[in-house]
C-alpha positions as protocol buffer text, in pm:
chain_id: "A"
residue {
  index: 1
  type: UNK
  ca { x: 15296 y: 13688 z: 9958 }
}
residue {
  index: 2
  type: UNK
  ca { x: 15264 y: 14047 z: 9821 }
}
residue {
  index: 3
  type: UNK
  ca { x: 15370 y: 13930 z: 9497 }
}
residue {
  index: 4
  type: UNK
  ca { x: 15283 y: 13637 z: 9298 }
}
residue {
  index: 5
  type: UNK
  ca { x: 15614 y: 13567 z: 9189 }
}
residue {
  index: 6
  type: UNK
  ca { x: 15909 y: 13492 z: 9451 }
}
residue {
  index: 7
  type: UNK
  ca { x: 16212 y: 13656 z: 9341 }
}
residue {
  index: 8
  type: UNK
  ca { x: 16338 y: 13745 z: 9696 }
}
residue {
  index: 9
  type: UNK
  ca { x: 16283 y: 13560 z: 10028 }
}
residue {
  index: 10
  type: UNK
  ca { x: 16245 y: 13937 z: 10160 }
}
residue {
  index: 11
  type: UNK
  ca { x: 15911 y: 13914 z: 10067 }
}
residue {
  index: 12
  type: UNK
  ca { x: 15784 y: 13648 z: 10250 }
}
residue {
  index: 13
  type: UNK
  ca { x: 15569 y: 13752 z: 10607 }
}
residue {
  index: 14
  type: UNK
  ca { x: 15677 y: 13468 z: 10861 }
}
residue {
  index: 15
  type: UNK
  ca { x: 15302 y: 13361 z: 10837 }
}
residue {
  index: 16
  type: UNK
  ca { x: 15423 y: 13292 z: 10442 }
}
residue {
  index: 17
  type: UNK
  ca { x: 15695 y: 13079 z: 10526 }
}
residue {
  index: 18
  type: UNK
  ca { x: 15503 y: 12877 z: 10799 }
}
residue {
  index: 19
  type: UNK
  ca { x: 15242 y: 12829 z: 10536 }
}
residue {
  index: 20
  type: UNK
  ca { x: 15475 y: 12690 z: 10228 }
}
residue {
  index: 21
  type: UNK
  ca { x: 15699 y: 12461 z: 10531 }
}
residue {
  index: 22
  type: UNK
  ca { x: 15308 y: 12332 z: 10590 }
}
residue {
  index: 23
  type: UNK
  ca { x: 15259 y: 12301 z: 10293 }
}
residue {
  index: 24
  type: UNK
  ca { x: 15578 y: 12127 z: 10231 }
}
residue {
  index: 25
  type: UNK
  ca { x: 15493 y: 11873 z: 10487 }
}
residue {
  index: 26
  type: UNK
  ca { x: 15185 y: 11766 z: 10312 }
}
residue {
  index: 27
  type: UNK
  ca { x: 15401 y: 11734 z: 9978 }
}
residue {
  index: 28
  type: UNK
  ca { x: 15610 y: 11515 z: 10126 }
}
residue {
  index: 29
  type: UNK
  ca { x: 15333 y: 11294 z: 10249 }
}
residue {
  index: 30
  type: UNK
  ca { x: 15139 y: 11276 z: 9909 }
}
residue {
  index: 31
  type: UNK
  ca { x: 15430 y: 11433 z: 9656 }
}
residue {
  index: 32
  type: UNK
  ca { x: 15245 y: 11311 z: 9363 }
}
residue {
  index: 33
  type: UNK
  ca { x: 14923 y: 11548 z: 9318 }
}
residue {
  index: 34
  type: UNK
  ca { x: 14738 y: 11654 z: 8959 }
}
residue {
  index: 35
  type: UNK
  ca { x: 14712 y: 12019 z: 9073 }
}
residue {
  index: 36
  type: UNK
  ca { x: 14900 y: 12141 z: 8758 }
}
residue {
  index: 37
  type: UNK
  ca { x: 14719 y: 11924 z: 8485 }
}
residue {
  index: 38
  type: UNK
  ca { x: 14724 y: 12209 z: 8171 }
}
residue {
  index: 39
  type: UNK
  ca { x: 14988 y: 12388 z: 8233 }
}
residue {
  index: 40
  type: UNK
  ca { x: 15332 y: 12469 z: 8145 }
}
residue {
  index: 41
  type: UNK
  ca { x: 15642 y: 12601 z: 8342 }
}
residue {
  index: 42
  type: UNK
  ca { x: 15936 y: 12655 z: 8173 }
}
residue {
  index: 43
  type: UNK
  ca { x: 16294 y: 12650 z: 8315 }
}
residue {
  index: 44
  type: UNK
  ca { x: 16572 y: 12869 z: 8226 }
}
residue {
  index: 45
  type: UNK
  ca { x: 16865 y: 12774 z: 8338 }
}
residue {
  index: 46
  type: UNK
  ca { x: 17154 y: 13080 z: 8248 }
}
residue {
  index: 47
  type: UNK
  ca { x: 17414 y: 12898 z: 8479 }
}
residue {
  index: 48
  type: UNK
  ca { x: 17462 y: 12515 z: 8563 }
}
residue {
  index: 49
  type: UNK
  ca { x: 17237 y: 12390 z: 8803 }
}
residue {
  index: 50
  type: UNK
  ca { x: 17186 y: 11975 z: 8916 }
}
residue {
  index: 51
  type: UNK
  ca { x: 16966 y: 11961 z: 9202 }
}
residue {
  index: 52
  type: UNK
  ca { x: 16775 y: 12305 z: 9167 }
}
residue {
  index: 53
  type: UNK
  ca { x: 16698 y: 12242 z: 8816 }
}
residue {
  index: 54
  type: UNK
  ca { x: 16586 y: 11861 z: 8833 }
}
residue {
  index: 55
  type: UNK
  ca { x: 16412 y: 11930 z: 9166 }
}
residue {
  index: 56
  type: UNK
  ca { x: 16175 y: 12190 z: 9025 }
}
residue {
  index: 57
  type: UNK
  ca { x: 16157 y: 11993 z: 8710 }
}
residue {
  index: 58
  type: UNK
  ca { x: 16054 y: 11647 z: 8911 }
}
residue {
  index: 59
  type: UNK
  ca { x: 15802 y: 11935 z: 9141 }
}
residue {
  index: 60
  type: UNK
  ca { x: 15631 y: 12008 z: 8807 }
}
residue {
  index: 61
  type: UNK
  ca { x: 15633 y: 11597 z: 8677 }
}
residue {
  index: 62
  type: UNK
  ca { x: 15482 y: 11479 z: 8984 }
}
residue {
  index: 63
  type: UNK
  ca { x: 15235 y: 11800 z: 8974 }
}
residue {
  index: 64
  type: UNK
  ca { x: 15089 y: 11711 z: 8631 }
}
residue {
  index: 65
  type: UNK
  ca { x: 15283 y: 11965 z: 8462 }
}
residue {
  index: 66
  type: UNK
  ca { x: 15438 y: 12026 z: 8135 }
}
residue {
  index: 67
  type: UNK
  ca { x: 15839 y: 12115 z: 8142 }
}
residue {
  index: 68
  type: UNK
  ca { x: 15983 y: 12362 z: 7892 }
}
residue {
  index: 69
  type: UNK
  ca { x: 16312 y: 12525 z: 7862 }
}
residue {
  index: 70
  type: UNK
  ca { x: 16696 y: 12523 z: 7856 }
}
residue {
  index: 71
  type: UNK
  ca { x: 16995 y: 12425 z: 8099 }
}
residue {
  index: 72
  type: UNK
  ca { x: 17285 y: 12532 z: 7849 }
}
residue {
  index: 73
  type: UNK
  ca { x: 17224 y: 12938 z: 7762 }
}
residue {
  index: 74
  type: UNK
  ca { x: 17490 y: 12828 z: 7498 }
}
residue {
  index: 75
  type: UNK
  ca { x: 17216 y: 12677 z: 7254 }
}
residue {
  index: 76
  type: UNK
  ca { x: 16954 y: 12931 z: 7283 }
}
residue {
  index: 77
  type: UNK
  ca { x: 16944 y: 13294 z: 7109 }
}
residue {
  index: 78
  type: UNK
  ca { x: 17105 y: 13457 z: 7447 }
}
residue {
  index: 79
  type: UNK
  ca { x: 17407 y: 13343 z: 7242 }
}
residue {
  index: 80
  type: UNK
  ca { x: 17324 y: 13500 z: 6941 }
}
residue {
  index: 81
  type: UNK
  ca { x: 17265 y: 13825 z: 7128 }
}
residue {
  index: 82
  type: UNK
  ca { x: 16933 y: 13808 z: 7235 }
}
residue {
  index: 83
  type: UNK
  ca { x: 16827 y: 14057 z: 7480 }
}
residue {
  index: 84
  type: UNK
  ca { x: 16717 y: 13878 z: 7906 }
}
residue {
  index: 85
  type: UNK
  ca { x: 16417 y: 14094 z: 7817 }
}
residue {
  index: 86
  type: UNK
  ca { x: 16337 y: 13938 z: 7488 }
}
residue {
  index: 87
  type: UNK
  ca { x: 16389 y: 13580 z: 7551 }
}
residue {
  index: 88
  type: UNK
  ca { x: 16134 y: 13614 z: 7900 }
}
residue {
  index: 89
  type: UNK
  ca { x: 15868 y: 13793 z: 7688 }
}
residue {
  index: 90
  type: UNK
  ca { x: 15946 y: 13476 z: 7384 }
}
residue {
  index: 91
  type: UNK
  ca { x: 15897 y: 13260 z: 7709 }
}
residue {
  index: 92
  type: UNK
  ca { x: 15616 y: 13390 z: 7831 }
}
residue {
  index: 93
  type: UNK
  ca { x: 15393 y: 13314 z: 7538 }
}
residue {
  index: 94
  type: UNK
  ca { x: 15423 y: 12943 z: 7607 }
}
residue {
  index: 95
  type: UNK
  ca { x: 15429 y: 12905 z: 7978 }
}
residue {
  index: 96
  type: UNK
  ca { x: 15230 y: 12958 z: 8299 }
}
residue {
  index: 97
  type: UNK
  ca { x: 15532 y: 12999 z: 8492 }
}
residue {
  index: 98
  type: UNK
  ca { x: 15879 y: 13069 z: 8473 }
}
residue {
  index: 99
  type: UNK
  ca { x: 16207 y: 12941 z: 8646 }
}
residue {
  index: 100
  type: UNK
  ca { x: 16481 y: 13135 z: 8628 }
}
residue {
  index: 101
  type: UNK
  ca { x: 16863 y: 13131 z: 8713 }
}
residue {
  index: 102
  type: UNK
  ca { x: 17109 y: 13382 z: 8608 }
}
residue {
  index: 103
  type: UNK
  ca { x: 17421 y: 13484 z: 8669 }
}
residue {
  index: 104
  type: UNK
  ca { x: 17356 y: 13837 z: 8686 }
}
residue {
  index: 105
  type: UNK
  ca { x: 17227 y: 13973 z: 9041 }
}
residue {
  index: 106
  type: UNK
  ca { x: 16875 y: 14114 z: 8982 }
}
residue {
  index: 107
  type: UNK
  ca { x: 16786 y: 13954 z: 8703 }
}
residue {
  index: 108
  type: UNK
  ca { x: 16484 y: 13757 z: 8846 }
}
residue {
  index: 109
  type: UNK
  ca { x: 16314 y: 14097 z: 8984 }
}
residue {
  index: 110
  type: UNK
  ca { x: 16364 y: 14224 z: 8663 }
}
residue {
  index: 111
  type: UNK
  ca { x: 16213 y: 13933 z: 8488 }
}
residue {
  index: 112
  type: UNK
  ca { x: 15942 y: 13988 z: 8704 }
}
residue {
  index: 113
  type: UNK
  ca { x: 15847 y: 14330 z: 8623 }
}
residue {
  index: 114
  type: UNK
  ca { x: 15806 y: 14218 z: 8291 }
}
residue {
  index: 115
  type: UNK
  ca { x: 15603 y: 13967 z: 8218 }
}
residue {
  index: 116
  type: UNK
  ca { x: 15269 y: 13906 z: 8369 }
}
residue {
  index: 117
  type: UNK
  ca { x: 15313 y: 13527 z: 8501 }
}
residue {
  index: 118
  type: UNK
  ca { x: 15498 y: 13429 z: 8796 }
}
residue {
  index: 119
  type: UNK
  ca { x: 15886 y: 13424 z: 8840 }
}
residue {
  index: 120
  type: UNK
  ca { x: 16026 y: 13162 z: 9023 }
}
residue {
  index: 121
  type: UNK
  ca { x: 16395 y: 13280 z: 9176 }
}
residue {
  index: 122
  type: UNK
  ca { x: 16636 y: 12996 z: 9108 }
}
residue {
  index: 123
  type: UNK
  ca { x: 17040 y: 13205 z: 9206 }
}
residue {
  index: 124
  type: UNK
  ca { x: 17044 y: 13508 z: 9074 }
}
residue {
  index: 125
  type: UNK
  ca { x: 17440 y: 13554 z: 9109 }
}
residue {
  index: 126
  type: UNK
  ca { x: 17534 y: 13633 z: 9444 }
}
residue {
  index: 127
  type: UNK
  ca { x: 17217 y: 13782 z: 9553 }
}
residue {
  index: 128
  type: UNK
  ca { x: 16943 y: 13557 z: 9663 }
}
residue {
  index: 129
  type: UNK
  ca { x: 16808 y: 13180 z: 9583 }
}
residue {
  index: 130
  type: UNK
  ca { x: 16453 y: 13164 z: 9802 }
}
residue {
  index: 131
  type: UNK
  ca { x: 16362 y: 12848 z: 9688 }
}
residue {
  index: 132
  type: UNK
  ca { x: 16638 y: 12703 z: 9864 }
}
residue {
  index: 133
  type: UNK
  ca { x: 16595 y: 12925 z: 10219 }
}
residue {
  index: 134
  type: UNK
  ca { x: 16250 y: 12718 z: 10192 }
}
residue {
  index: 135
  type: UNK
  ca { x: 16408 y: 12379 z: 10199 }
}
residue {
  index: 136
  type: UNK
  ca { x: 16691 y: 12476 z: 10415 }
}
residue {
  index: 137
  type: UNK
  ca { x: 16452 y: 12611 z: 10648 }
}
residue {
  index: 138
  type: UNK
  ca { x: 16204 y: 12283 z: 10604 }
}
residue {
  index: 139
  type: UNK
  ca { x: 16507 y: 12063 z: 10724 }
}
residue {
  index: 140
  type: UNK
  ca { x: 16582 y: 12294 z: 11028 }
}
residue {
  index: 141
  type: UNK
  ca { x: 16257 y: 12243 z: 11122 }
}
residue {
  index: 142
  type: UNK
  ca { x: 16261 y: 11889 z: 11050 }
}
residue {
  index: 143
  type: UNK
  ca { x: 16564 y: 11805 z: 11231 }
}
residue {
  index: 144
  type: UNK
  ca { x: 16528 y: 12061 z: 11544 }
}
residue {
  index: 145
  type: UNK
  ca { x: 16132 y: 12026 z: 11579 }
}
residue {
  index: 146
  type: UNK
  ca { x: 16143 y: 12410 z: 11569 }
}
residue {
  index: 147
  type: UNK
  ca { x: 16321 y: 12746 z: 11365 }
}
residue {
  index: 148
  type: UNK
  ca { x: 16269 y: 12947 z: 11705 }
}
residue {
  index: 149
  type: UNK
  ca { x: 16603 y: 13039 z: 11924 }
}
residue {
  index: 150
  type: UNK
  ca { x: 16862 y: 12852 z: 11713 }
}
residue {
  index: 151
  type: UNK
  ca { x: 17237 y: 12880 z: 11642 }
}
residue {
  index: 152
  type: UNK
  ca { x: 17353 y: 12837 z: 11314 }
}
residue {
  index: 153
  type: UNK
  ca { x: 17693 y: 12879 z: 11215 }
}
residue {
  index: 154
  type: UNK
  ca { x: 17780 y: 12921 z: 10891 }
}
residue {
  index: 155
  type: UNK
  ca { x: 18113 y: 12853 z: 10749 }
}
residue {
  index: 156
  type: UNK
  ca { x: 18302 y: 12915 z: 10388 }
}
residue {
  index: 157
  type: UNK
  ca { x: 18164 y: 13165 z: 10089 }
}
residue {
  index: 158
  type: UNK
  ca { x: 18018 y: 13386 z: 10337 }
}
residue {
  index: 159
  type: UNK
  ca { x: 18104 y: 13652 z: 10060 }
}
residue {
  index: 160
  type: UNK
  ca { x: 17960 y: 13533 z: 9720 }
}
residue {
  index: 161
  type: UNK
  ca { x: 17673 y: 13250 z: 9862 }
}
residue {
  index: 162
  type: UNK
  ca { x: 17356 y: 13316 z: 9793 }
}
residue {
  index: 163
  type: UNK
  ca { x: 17254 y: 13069 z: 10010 }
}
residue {
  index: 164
  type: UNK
  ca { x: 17352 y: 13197 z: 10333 }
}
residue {
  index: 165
  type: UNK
  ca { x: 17225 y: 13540 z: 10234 }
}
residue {
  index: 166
  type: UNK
  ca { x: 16925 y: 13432 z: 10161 }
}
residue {
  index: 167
  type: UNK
  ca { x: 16887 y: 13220 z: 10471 }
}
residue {
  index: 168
  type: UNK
  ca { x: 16964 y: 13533 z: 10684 }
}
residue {
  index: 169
  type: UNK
  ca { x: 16664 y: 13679 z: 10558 }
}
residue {
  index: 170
  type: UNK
  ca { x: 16475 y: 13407 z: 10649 }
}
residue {
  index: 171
  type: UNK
  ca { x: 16536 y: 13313 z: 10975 }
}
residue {
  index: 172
  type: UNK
  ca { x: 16521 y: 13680 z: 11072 }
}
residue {
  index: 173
  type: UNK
  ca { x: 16143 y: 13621 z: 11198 }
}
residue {
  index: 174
  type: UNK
  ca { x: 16247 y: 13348 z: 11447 }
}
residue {
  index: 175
  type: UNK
  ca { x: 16508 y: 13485 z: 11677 }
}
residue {
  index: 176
  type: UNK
  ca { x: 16801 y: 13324 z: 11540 }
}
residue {
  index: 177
  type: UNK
  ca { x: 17202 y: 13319 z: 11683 }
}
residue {
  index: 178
  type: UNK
  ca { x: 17443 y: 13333 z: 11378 }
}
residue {
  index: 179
  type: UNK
  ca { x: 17824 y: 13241 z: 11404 }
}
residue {
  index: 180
  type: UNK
  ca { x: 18022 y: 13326 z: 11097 }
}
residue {
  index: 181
  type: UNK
  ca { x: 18329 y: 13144 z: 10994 }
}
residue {
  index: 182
  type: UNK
  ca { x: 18514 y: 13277 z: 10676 }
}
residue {
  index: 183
  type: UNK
  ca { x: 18869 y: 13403 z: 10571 }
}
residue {
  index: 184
  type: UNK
  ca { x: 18859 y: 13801 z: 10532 }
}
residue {
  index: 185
  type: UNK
  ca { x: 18881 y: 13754 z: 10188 }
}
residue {
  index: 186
  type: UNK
  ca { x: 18506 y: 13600 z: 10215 }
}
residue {
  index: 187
  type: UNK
  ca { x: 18349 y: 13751 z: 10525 }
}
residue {
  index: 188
  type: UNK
  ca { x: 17980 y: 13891 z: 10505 }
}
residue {
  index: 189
  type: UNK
  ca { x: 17920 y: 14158 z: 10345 }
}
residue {
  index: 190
  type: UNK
  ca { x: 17818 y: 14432 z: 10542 }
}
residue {
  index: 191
  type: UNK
  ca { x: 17466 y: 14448 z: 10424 }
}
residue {
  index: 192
  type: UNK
  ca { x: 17355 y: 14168 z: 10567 }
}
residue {
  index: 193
  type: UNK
  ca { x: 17542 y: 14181 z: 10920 }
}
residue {
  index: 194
  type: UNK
  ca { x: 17325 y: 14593 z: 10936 }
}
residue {
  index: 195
  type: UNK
  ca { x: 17047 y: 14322 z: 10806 }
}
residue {
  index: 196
  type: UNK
  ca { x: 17097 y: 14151 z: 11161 }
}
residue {
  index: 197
  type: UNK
  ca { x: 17199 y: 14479 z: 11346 }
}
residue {
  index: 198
  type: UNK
  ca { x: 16826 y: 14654 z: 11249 }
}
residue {
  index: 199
  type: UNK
  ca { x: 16646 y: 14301 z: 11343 }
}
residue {
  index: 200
  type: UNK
  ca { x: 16844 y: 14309 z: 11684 }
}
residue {
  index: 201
  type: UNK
  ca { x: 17008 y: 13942 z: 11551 }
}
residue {
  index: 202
  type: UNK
  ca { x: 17312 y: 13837 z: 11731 }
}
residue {
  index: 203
  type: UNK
  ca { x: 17596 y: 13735 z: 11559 }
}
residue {
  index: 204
  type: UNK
  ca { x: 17947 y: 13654 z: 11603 }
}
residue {
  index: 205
  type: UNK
  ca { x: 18243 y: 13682 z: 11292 }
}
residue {
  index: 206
  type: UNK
  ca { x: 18546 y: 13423 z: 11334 }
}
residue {
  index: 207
  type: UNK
  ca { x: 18833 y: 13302 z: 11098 }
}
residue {
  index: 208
  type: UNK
  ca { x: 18903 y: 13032 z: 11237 }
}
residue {
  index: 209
  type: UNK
  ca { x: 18672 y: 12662 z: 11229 }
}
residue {
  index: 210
  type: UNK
  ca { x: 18727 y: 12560 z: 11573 }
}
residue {
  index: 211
  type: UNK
  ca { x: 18537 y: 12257 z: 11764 }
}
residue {
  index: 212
  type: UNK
  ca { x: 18424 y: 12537 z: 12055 }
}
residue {
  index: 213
  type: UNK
  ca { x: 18213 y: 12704 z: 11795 }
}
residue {
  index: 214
  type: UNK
  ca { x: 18081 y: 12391 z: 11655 }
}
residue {
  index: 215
  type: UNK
  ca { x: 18004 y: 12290 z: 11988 }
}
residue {
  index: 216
  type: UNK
  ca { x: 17761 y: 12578 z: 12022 }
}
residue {
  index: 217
  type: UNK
  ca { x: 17587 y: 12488 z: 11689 }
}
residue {
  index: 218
  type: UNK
  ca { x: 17228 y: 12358 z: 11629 }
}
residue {
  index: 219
  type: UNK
  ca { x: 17317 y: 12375 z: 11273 }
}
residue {
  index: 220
  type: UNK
  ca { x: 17603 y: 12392 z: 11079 }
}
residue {
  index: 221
  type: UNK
  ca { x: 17585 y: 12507 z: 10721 }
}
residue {
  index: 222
  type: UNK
  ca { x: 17888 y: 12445 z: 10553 }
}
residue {
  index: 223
  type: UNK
  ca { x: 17935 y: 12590 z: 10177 }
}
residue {
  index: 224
  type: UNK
  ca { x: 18173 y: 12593 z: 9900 }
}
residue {
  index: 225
  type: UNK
  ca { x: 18428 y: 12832 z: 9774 }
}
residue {
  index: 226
  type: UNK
  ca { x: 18301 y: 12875 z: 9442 }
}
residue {
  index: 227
  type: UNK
  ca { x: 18559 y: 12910 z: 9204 }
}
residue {
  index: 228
  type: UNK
  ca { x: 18305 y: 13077 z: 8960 }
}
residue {
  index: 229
  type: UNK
  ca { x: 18258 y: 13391 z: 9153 }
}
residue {
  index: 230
  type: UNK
  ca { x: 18653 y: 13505 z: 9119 }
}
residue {
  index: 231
  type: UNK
  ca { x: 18843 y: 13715 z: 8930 }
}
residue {
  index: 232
  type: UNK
  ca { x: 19127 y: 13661 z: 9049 }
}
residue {
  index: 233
  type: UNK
  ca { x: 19223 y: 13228 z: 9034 }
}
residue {
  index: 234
  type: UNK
  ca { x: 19521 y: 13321 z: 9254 }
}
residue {
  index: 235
  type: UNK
  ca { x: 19297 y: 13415 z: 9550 }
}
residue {
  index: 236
  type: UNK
  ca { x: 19045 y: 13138 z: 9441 }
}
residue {
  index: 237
  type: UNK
  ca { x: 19358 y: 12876 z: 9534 }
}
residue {
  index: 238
  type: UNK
  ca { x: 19438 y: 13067 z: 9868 }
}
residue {
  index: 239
  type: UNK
  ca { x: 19080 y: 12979 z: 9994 }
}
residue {
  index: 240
  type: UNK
  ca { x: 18982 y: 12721 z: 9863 }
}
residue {
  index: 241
  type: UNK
  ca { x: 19060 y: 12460 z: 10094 }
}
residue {
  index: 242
  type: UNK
  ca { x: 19068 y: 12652 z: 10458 }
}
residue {
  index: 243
  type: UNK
  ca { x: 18785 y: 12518 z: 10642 }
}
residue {
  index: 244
  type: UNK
  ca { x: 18726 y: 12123 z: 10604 }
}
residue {
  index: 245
  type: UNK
  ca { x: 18523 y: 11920 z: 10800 }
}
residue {
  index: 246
  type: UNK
  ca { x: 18571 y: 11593 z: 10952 }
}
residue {
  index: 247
  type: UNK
  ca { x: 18415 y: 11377 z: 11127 }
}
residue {
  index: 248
  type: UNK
  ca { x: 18625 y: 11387 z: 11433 }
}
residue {
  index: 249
  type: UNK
  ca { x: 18505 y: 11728 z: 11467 }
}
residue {
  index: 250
  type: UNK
  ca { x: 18150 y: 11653 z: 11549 }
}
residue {
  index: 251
  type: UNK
  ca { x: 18211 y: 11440 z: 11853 }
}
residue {
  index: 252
  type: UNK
  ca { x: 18163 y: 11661 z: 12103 }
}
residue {
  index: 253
  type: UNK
  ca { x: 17872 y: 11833 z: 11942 }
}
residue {
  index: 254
  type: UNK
  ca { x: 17499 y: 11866 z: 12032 }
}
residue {
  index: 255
  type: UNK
  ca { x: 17329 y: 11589 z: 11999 }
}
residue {
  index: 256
  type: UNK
  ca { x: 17056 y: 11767 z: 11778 }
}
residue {
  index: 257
  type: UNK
  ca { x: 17339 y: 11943 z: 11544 }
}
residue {
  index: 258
  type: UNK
  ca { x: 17260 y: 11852 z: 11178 }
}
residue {
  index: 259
  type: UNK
  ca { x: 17526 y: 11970 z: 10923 }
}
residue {
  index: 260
  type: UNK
  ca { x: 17355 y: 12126 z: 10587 }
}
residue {
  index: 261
  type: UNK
  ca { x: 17520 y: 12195 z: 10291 }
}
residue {
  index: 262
  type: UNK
  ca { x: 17364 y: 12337 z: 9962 }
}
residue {
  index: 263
  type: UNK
  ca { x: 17564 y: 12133 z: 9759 }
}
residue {
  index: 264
  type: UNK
  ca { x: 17791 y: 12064 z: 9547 }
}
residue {
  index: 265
  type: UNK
  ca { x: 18032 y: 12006 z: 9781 }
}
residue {
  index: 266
  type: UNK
  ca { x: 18413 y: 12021 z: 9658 }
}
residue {
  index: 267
  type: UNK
  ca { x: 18643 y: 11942 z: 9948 }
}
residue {
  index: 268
  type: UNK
  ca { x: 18478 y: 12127 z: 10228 }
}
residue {
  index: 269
  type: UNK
  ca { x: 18300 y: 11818 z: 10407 }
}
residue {
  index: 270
  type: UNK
  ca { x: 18525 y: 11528 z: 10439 }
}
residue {
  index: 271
  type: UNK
  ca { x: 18392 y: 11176 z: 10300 }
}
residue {
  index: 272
  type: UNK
  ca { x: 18365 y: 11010 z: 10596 }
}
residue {
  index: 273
  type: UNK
  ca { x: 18133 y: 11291 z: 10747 }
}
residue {
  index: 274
  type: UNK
  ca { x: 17851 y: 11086 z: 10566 }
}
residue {
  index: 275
  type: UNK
  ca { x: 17826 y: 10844 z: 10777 }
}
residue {
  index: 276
  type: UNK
  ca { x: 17745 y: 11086 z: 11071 }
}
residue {
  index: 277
  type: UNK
  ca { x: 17424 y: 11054 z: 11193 }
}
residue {
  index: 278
  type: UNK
  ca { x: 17446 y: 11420 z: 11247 }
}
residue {
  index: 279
  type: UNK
  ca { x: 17509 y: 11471 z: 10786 }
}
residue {
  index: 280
  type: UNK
  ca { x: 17183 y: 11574 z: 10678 }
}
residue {
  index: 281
  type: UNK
  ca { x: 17298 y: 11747 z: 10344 }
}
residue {
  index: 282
  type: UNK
  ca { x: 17133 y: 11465 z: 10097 }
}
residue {
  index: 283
  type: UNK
  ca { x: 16818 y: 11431 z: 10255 }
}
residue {
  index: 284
  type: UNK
  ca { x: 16819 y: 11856 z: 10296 }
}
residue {
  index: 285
  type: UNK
  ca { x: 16858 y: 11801 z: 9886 }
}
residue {
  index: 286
  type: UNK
  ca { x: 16562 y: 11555 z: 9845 }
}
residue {
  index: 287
  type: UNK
  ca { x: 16312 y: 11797 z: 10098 }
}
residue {
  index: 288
  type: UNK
  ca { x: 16372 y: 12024 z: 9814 }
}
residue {
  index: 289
  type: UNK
  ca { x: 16137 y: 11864 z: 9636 }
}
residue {
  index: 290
  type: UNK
  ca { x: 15874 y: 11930 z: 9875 }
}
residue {
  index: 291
  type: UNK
  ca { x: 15981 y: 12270 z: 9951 }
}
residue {
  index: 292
  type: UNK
  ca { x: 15945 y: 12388 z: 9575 }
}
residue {
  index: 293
  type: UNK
  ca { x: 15585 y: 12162 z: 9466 }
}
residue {
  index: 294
  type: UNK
  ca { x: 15497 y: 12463 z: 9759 }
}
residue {
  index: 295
  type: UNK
  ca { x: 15620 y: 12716 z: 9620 }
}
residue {
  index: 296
  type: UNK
  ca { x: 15495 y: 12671 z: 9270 }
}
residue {
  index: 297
  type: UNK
  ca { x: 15135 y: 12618 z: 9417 }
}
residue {
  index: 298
  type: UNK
  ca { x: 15172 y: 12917 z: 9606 }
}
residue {
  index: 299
  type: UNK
  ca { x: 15299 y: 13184 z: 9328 }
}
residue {
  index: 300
  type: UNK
  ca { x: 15017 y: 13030 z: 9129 }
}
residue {
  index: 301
  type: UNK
  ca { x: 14775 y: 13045 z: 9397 }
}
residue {
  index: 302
  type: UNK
  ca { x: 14694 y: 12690 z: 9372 }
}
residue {
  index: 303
  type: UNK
  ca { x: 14517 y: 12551 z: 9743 }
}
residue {
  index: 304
  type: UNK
  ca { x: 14679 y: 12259 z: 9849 }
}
């Protein structure tokens, strides 16, 4: 990577992103490693997080690493008016590395600019999360034995998730198909569907979640409406519930289709979806693991 920290999946060459899913791989067959005996990463956590926030701090326990930091921005001097810029430079005295999530798109590159040790992306509001294109990407490759030539549909928060953004971005090096499913009140944004025009990526827009486009689908990447993002609650209510999945619905699939989800789910996949051989979304939660033990060895240019 150009930079040592990884506050965008932009930045990533596909040669990058082969090497941290390799990387990945190896994590997963040794996860517990010494490589960060002596240092410190601290994690600052601006808006609730479960899996991102243990599965970095687990990446650093099993690394030999210290954990500092903060999952409630409510207890720390944010509240008493300190300034983003203050409390990273405060951090940055004690750590090696920093993880970040904030609600407030940008704030990650930002962070970056600032301090002199690497920034770790964790959500920065609607805009990007990279550390979980790596893990979503590790269990497409997992589960399809490939990230070349692949259709991925992706239905919900087309709108406000991060997640699918970000994973636009990265399966732009490997020729992917995109189908996505949203109400018009949560379509992509047109950024990323001129993102696809300039990288000659086909796509197709739908409102409705029928079984012919699932049918098509090598993954599908369902997400939640996320109640947090709106202004308005009313709209929030109209949305909330207009794509579900259920089991039935897979039945006619591909035999390879793997549903992903980047969790928490709400009421978007129904219960008895889990027993699908074709759910994937809790082990897609454990690779992240993996996924992010790379990434921290590669912003701090550890050799694995």
């Amino acid at each position: 990577m150009k930079s040592k920290s990884l506050v965008s999946i932009d930045q990533c060459t596909k040669e990058d992103i082969l090497r941290i899913l390799d990387n990945a791989r190896k994590f997963e067959d040794n996860p517990n490693r010494n490589l960060l005996e002596g240092k410190v990463a601290a994690t600052l956590f601006f808006e609730p997080s479960t899996r991102t926030r243990l599965s970095f701090e687990t990446a650093i326990n099993r690394l030999g690493g210290k954990v500092i930091g903060f999952q409630d921005a409510s207890t720390t001097s944010s509240s008493k008016g300190e300034t983003l810029k203050d409390t990273i430079l405060m951090v940055s005295n004690y750590a090696d590395l920093i993880v970040m999530r904030h609600h407030l798109e940008g704030a990650a590159k930002y962070a970056s600019e600032i301090t002199d040790i690497p920034i770790i992306n964790a959500g920065d509001g609607a805009n990007q999360h990279p550390s979980q294109t790596m893990l979503d990407l590790y269990s497409i490759q997992k589960t399809q034995g490939k990230l070349t030539d692949l259709t991925i549909t992706m239905v919900g928060d087309l709108k406000y998730g991060r997640t699918v953004h970000s994973l636009i971005s990265g399966m732009s090096h490997f020729n992917p198909t995109f189908h996505f499913v949203a109400p018009d009140e949560l379509r992509m944004p047109d950024e990323y569907k001129l993102f696809c025009d300039k990288h000659n990526i086909k796509y197709y827009e739908h409102t409705a979640f029928s079984e012919e486009v699932i049918n098509e689908t090598d993954i599908l990447y369902m997400t939640r409406v996320q109640r947090e993002r709106f202004t308005d609650l009313e709209e929030y209510q109209r949305v909330k519930n207009v794509y579900i999945l259920k089991s039935q619905m897979l039945e006619n699939s591909k035999d390879n289709l793997r549903v992903l989800h980047p969790l928490p789910r709400v009421n978007e996949i129904a219960y008895d979806v889990d027993d699908s051989p074709k759910a994937y979304y809790i082990q897609q939660a454990r690779n992240g693991l993996f996924a992010r033990q790379a990434i921290i060895c590669e912003v701090l240019g550890i050799t694995i």
